[in-house]
N, C-alpha and C positions, 0 to 999 in steps of 0.2 A: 504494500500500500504506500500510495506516495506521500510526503510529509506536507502538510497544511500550513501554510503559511499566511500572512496577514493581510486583509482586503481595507487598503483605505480608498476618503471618495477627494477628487479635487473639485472644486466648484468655479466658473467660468461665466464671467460677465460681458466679454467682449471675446474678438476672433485674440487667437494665438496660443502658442505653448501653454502648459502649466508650472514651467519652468523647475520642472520635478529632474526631470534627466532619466536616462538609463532606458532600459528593457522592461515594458511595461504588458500585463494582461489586460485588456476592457472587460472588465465581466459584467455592466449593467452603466444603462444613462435612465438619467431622470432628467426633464427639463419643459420646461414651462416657455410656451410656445407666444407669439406676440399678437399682436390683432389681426393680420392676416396671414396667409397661408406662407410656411418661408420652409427651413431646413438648417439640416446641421450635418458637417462631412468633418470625418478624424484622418487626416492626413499623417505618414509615418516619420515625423520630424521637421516637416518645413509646409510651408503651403504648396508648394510645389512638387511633392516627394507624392509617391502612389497613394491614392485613396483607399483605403480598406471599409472604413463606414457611412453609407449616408442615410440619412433618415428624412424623409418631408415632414414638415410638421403641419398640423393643422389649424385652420385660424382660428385661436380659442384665449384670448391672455387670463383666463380663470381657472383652464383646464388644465393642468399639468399630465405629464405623460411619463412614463417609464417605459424602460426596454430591459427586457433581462438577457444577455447572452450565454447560451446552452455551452455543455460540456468545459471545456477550459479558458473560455473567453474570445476574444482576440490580439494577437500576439502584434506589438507594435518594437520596432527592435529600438525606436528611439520614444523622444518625448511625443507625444501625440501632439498635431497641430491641428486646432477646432477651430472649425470658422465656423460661426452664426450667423445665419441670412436669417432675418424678423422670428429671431430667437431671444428672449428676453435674457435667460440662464440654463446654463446646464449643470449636470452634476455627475461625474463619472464614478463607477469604484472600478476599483484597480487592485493588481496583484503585483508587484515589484521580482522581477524576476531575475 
């Protein structure tokens, strides 16, 4: 069995890093969407660097939304770079790997 390690979350008010560093898992977003319809993309280190997540969000600033990722997450080998199109906030947990 493999050993269990600690899932913390970063919270994100604007586009960019979390200035965390390293080798990261996604294992779930939370994020509260703005008045109308927009989206959220986790890029592997840069805004420029391969997309791995995008999500639309829906036009709701009341609504908050969650995503859980199955199995082990996903495996970002740098800081995740989040840009917010009419995303108020998001909320990531993570596994430091």
């Amino acid at each position: 069995m493999a050993m269990q390690t600690d899932v913390k979350s970063k919270n994100l008010t604007a586009t960019g890093a979390s200035g965390v560093g390293g080798r990261v898992r996604v294992k779930g977003i939370y994020f509260v969407p703005g008045t109308t319809a927009g989206s959220i993309s986790f890029r592997d280190g840069s805004a420029t660097d391969v997309e791995l997540i995008k999500l639309d969000a829906v036009a709701s600033a009341t609504q908050a939304q969650m995503v859980l990722i199955p199995g082990e997450g996903v495996l970002f080998q740098a800081d995740p770079y989040v840009t917010l199109t009419v995303v108020t906030s998001v909320t990531r947990s993570e596994e430091h790997t």
